[in-house]
C-alpha positions as CSV (number, residue, x, y, z in Angstrom):
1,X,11.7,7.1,48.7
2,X,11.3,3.3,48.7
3,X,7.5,3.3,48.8
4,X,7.0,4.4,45.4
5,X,9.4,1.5,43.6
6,X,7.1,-1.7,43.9
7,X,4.5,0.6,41.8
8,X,6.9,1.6,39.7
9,X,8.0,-2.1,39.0
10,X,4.3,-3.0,38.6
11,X,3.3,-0.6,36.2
12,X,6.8,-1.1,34.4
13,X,6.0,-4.7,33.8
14,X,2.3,-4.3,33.2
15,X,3.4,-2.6,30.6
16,X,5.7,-4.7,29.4
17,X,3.3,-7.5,28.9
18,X,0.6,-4.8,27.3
19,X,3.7,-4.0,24.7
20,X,4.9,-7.8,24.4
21,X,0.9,-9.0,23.5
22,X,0.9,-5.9,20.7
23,X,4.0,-6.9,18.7
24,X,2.3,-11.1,19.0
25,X,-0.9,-9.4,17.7
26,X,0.7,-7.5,15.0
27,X,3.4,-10.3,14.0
28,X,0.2,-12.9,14.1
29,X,-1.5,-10.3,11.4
30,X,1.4,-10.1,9.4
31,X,2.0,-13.5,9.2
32,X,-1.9,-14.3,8.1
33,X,-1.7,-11.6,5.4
34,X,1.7,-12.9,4.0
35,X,-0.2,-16.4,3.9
36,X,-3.1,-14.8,1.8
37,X,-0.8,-12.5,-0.5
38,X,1.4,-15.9,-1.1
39,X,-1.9,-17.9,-1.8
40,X,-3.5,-15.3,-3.8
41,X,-0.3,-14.8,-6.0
42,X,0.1,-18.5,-6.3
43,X,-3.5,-18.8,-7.9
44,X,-3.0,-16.2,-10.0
45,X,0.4,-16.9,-11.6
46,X,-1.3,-20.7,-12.1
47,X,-4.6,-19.7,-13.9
48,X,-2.5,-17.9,-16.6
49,X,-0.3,-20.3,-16.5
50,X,-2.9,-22.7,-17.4
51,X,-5.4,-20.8,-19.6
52,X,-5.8,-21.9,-23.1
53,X,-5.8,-18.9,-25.6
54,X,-7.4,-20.7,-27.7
55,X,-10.6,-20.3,-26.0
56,X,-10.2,-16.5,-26.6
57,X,-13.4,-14.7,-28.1
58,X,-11.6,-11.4,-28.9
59,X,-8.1,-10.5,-28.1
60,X,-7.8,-9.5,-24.6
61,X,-11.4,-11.3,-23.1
62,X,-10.9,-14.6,-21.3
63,X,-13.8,-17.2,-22.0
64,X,-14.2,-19.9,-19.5
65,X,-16.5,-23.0,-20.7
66,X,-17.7,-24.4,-17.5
């Protein structure tokens, strides 16, 4: 009846640390794509924030003079 228990603890708490690395991995992606979502919003809202409508060619296209 006793044998079996150190096993049982092992393969409890390999699996635990299996689990435990998952939820770093997935809360490490998470993070980076909240990152890139923030810094691709944050370009966005500034380039029309910053665009000259005079420089318009027709209504609706954007011209860029480089």
């Amino acid at each position: 009846m006793l044998s079996g228990i150190p096993r049982k603890v092992a393969l409890m708490s390999v699996s635990f640390l299996i689990v435990a690395g998952l939820v770093v991995f997935v809360l490490g992606n998470y993070q980076t794509d909240v990152d890139s979502l923030t810094l691709t919003e944050t370009l966005r809202s500034t380039a029309l924030a910053n665009r000259d409508d005079s420089a318009r060619v027709n209504q609706g296209d954007f011209y860029l003079d480089k």
